[in-house]
C-alpha positions as CSV (number, residue, x, y, z in Angstrom):
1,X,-15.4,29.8,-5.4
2,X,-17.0,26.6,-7.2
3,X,-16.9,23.7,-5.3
4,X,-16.7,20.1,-7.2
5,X,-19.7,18.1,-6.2
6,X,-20.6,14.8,-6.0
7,X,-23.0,13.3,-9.3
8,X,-26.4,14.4,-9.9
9,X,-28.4,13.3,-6.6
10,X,-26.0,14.4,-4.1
11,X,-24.4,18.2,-3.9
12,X,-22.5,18.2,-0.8
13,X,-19.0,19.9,-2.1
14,X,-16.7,16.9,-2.0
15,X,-13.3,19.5,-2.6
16,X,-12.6,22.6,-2.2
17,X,-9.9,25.4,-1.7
18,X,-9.9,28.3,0.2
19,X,-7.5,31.1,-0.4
20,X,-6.2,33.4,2.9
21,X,-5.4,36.7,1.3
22,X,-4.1,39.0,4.4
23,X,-7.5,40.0,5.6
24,X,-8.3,43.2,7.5
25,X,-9.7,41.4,10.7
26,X,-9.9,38.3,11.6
27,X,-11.6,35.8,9.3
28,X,-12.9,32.1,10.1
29,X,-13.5,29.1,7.7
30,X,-15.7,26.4,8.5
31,X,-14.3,22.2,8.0
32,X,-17.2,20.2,8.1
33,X,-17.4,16.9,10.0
34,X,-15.7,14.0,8.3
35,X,-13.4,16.3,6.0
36,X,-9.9,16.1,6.2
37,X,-8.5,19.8,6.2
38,X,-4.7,21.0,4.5
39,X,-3.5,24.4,5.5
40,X,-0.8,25.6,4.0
41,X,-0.1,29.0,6.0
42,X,2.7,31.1,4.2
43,X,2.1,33.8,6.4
44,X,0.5,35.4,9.5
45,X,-1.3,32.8,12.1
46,X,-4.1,30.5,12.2
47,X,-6.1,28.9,15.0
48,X,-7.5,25.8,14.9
49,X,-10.3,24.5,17.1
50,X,-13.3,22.1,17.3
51,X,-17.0,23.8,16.3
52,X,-18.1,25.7,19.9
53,X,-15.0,24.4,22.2
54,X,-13.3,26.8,24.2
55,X,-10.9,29.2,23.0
56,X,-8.2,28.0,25.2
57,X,-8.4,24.5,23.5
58,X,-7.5,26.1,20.2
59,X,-4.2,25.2,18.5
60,X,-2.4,28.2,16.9
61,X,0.4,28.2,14.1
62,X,1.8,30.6,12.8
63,X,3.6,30.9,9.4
64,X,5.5,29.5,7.4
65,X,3.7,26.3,8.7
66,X,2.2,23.0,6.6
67,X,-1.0,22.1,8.8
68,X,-2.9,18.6,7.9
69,X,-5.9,18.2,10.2
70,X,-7.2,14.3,9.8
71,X,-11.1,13.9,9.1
72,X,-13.2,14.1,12.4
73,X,-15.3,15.9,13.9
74,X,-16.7,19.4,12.7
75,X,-14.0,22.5,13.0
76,X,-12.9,26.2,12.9
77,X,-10.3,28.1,11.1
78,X,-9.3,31.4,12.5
79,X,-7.1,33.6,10.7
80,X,-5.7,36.0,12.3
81,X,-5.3,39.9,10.1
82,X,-2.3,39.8,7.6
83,X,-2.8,36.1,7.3
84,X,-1.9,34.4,3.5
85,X,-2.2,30.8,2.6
86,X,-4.3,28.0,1.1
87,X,-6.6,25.6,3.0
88,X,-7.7,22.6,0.9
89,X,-10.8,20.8,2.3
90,X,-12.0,17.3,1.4
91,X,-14.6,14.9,2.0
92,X,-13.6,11.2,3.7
93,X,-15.2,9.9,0.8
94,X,-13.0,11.7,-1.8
95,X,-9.9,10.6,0.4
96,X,-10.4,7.5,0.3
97,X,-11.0,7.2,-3.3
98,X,-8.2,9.4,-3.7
99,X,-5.3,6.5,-2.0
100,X,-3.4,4.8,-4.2
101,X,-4.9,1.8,-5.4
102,X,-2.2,-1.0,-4.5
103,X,-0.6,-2.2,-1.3
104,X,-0.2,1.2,0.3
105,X,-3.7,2.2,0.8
106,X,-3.9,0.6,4.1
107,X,-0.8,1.8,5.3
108,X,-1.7,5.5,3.9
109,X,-5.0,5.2,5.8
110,X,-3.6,4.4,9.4
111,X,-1.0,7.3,9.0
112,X,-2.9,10.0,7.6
113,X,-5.2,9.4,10.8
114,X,-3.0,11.6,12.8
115,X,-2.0,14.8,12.7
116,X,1.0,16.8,11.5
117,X,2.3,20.2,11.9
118,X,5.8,21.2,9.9
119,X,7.9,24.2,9.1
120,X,6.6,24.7,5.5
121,X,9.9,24.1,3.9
122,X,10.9,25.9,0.6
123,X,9.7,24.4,-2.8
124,X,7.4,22.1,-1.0
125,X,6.3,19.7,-3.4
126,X,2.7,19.9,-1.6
127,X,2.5,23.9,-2.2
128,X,3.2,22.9,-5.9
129,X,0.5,20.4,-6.0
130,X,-2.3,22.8,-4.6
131,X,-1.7,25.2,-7.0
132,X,-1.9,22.7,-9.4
133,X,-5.7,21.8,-7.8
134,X,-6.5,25.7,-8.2
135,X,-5.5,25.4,-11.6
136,X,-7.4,22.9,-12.6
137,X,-10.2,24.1,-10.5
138,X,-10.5,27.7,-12.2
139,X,-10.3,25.9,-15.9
140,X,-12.7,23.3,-15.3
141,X,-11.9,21.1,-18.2
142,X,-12.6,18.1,-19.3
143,X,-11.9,15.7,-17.2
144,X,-11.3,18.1,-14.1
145,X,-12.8,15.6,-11.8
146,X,-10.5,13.1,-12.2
147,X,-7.3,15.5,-12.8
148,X,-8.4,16.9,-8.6
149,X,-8.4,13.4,-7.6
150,X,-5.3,12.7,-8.9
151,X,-3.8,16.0,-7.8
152,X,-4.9,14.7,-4.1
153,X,-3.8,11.5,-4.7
154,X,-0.4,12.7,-4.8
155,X,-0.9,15.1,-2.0
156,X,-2.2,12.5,0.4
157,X,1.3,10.8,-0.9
158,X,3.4,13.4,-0.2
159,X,1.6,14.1,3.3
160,X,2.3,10.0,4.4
161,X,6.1,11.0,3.7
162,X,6.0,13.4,5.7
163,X,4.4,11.9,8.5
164,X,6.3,9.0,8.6
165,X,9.4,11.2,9.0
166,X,7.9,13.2,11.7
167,X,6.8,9.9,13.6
168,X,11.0,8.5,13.4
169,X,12.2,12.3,14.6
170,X,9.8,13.0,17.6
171,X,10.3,9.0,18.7
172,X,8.3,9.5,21.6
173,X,4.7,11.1,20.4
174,X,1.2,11.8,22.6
175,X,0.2,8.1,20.8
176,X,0.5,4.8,22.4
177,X,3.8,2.8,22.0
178,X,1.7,-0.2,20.6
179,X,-0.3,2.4,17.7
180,X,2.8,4.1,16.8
181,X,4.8,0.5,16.3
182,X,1.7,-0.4,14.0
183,X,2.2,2.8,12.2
184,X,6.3,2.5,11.3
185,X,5.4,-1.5,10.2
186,X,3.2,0.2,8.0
187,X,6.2,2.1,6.3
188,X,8.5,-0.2,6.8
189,X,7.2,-3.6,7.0
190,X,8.6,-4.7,3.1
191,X,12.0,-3.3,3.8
192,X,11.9,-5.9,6.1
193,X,13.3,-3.9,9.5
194,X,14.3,-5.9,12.5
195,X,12.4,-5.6,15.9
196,X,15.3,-3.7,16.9
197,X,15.1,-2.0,14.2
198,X,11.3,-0.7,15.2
199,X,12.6,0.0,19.2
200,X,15.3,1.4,18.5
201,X,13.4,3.8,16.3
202,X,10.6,4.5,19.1
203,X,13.5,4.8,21.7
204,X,12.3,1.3,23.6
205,X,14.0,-1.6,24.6
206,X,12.5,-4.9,23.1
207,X,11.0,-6.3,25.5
208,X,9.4,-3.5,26.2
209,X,8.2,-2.7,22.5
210,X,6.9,-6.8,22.7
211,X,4.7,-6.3,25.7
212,X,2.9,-3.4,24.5
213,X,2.2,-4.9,20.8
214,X,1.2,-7.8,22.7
215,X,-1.4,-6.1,24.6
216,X,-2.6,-4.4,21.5
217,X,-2.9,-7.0,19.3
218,X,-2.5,-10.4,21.0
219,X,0.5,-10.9,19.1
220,X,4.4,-10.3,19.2
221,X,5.6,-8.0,16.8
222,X,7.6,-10.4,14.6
223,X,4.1,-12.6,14.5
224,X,2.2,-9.1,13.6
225,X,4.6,-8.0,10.7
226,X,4.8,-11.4,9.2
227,X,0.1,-11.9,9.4
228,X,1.0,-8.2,7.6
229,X,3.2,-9.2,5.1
230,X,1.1,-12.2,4.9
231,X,-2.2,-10.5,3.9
232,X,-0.3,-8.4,1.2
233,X,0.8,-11.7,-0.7
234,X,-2.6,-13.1,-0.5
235,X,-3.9,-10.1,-1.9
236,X,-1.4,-10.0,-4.7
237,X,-1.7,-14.0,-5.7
238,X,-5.1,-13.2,-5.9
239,X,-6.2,-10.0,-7.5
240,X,-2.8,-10.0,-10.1
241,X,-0.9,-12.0,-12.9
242,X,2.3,-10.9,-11.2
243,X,4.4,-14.1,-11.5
244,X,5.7,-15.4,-7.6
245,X,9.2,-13.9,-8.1
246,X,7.8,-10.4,-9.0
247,X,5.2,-10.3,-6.3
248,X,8.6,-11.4,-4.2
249,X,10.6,-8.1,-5.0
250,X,7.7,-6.1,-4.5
251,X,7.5,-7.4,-1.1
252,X,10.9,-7.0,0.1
253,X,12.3,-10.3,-0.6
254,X,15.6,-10.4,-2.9
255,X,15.7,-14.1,-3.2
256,X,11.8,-15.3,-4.4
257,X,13.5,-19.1,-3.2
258,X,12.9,-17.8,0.9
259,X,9.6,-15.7,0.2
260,X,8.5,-19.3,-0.9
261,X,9.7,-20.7,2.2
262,X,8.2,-17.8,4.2
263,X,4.9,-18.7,2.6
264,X,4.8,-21.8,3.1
265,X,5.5,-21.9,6.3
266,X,2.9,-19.4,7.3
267,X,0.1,-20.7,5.4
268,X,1.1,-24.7,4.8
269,X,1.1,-24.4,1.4
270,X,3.5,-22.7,-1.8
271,X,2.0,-19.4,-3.2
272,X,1.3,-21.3,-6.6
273,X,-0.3,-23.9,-4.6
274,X,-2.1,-21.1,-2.8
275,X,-3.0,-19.5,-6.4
276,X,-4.2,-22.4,-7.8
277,X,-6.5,-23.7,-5.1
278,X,-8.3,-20.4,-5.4
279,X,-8.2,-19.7,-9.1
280,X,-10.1,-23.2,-8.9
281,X,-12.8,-22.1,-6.2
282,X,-13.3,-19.1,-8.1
283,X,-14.1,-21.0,-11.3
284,X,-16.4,-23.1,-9.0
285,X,-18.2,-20.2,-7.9
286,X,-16.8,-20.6,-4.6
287,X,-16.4,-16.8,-2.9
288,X,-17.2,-17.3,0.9
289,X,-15.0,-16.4,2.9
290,X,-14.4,-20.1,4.3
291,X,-13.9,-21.3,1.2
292,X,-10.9,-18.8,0.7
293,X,-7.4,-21.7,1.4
């Protein structure tokens, strides 16, 4: 199998795929430290387990499953005899160049930092998209490097779906109230969803859903998802042309008129206002971060 590597200087393989074709005894693969690991098992089972931990702490699956293992520490995949599938390896560095860049990144990031394990459902857009990488890994054309990272790009998309669909269905998962509250205002946050929207999604009461954010992050929620929505206008007004009422849709708001009053009321001042004062800084040659309205 040829690996893509990084540019001249560097060769650690930055992505690579790994076919399971129903061996006669049981096989292991290798996920280095700080990869984030895909398994899509069609058939047979798998174990998973961190490098020298005990067997008993090893999580099987067995097939038809869709496996994402986050980037971490180093690991071992066992397949068991009879086993088929795909496991798709790839460096933190390639995932993160990989997200989306716009407003999602962040969100994409916190989500794909847990774990998911789903019934691999049929015509799986994701089993369609690593074919697509083997593809393009076995012809090696021009541009290959960029086709892979788009190919992942949309993988990593397709994986934030489902995980944000797994967080609303299991309601209450091994994470903390507080973390798994941050991670549904991370899907959610420019639909604009009530707090009892968010509790009533986690299977909380309110004032219970308010006391753990609290504790988390010094703030109530309402105060959390407004500094978020907050720090996604800012970074619109200042790294696009987008004119106010567009950057307004794009953040939830159907009438630009109250994303203006929102705005201004968080920050004291109009988002053109806001836009202006820092164009002018900038032209200055103003960039610290006190400087910044």
């Amino acid at each position: 199998m040829k690996a893509l590597t990084l540019p001249i200087g560097d060769s650690r393989p930055i992505l690579s795929l790994l076919h399971v074709k129903s061996p006669l005894t049981r096989v292991g693969y290798g996920v280095p430290a700080d990869s984030g690991c895909l398994l899509i098992l069609l058939a047979g089972r798998v174990s998973v387990s961190q490098t020298a931990a005990p067997v008993e702490e090893a999580q099987t699956f067995e097939g038809p499953r869709l496996v994402w293992v986050p980037a971490g520490a180093p690991r071992e995949l066992a397949a068991e005899a009879g086993g088929r599938g795909m496991i798709l390896l790839a460096s933190q560095q390639t995932l993160v160049r990989a997200l989306p860049a716009s407003l999602l990144a962040d969100q994409m990031r916190l989500v794909l930092g847990q774990g998911l394990s789903l019934a691999l459902a049929q015509n799986e857009p994701i089993v369609r998209l690593v074919d697509g990488v083997a593809d393009e890994k076995q012809s090696s054309g021009p541009g290959s490097r960029e086709a892979l990272e788009h190919y992942l790009g949309l993988i990593l998309l397709h994986l934030w779906r489902l995980l944000g669909a797994d967080l609303v269905s299991r309601r209450r998962s091994p994470q903390g109230l507080a973390e798994r509250f941050l991670m549904l205002a991370g899907l959610h946050k420019h639909q604009h969803w009530t707090i009892e929207d968010y509790a009533g999604t986690l299977g909380v009461r309110r004032d219970r859903l308010g006391l753990a954010v609290r504790r988390a992050t010094g703030m109530s929620p309402q105060a959390y998802l407004h500094r978020e929505i907050m720090r996604d206008a800012c970074e619109l007004l200042a790294s696009t042309g987008l004119p106010v009422s567009q950057i307004a849709f794009r953040l939830g708001f159907a009438d630009p008129a109250y994303f203006n009053r929102f705005f201004t009321r968080q920050s004291g001042q109009s988002p053109g206002r806001y836009r202006h004062v820092l164009r002018d800084r900038k032209e200055q040659g103003d960039m610290t971060y006190a400087a910044w309205p």
